[in-house]
Phi, psi and omega in degrees: 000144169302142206267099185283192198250338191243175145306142161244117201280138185244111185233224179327290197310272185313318185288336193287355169258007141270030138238142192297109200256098188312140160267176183285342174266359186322180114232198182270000177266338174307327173304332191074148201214124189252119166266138205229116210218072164246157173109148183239201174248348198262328185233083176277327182325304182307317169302328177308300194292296183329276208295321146355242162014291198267333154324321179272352182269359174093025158267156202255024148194159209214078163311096167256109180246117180179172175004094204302341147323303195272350164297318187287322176304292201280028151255358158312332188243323162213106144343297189286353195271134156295131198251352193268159159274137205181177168279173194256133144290320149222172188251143173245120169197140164102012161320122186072013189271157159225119166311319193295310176261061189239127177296169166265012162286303206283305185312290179002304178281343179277304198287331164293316185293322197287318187277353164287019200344068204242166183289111182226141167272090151323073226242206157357277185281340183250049174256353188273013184266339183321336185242044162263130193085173207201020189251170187300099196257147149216115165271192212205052192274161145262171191324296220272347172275332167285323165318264213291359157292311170290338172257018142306333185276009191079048192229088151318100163213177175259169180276309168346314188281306172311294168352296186285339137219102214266001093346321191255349153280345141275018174245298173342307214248347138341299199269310161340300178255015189099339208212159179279109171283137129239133192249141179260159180185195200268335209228061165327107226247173168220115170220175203217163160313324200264354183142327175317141187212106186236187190201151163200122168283174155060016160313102162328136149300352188285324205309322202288084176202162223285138182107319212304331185273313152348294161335272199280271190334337189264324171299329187286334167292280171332282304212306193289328206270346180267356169257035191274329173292294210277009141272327169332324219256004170194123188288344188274348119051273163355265167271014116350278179322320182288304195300339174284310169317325156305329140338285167294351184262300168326313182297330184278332191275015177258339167294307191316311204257357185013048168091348150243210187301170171219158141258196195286321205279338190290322174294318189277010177257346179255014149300002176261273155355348190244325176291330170306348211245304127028269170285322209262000000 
């Protein structure tokens, strides 16, 4: 895709051609198929919503591998998730993870799905993992996980400053780590290694509610494994794919809240409804 020089705000009109739309010879591996290493004992909710989310975004099977608890909810809650390993097309990690209290079992797993060098969503507990692997990456911090992502790298800044300009720090750390930053805010930023710069507005203000990031990583995940060829085959790819993601996740929480609250789950529960509102 072309690299513009300014932003470009991405909206309906743009998203709607990254999403995957099954044919009549489909199956559920033609579909892409994501494996996903998000959850804790401590934050199981998050793998519950994450695999939610992306179940319902039109992936057609979802490897959840992590903690034999945080397994039993989420099959508690979707039946159909493969719980054995096997292959992938892309990776979902670290949603519900804390780096600090992450076993060295677990880093292992991370860092072996990060060396598959497959199209990976990079979220919370696995971000200080970013420079592991050579594959297509987009992490997904909010200010203060980007702060202190960047000044593990010697970039001294605060979250306050990124706030204040949450554009120019994400083309920053972009260029800085390698990888298609999405950076989250009322304002959404994109910026990728090769140039790309997109924005996505006009998100209910309802969306700010605790699981929302959970969502859009576990949507955001689907989306790389039913695009994992047309990013192979071109990397800014990427952040199209991201920036689409963002797209779907405000259109569910805005069907979702008609205008009042929500929780995390009402959002992974109006996405299907919403890529149907979308494509027509």
């Amino acid at each position: 895709m072309a690299k513009p020089r300014r932003w470009l705000e991405w909206a309906g009109a743009q998203a709607r051609d990254w999403i995957a739309v099954p044919q009549a010879t489909d199956d559920k591996y033609s579909r892409g198929v994501l494996g996903v290493r998000t959850g804790s004992t401590e934050y199981p909710g998050a793998a519950v919503l994450g695999v939610e989310a992306a179940s319902r975004t039109g992936v057609g099977m979802l490897r959840y591998l992590g903690p034999r608890r945080v397994s039993a909810l989420v099959l508690a809650r979707r039946p159909e998730i493969v719980t054995a390993d096997g292959r992938v097309q892309a990776w979902l990690l670290g949603s519900g993870m804390n780096a600090a209290a992450r076993s060295r079992e677990t880093t292992a797993k991370l860092e072996a799905a990060l060396t598959q060098d497959l199209p990976t969503v990079i979220d919370a507990g696995a971000l200080d993992l970013v420079g592991v692997g050579a594959g297509a990456k987009v992490i997904t911090p909010h200010y203060r996980e980007l702060a202190a992502l960047l000044s593990r790298s010697g970039d001294t800044v605060t979250a306050a400053e990124i706030a204040g300009q949450p554009g120019e720090w994400a083309i920053r750390a972009a260029g800085q780590l390698g990888v298609t930053v999405l950076l989250k805010g009322s304002v959404t930023y994109l910026a990728s290694p090769s140039g790309i710069r997109l924005t996505v507005s006009g998100a209910t203000p309802w969306l700010a509610t605790a699981g929302s990031g959970d969502v859009l990583a576990g949507i955001l995940g689907a989306l790389l494994a039913t695009n994992a060829a047309r990013i192979d085959a071109d990397a800014d790819a990427l952040a199209a794919v991201a920036a689409t993601a963002v797209v779907l996740h405000g259109a569910a929480a805005a069907l979702a809240s008609g205008g009042g609250p929500i929780v995390a789950l009402d959002i992974a529960e109006a996405v299907p409804a919403s890529i149907a509102a979308l494509l027509a």
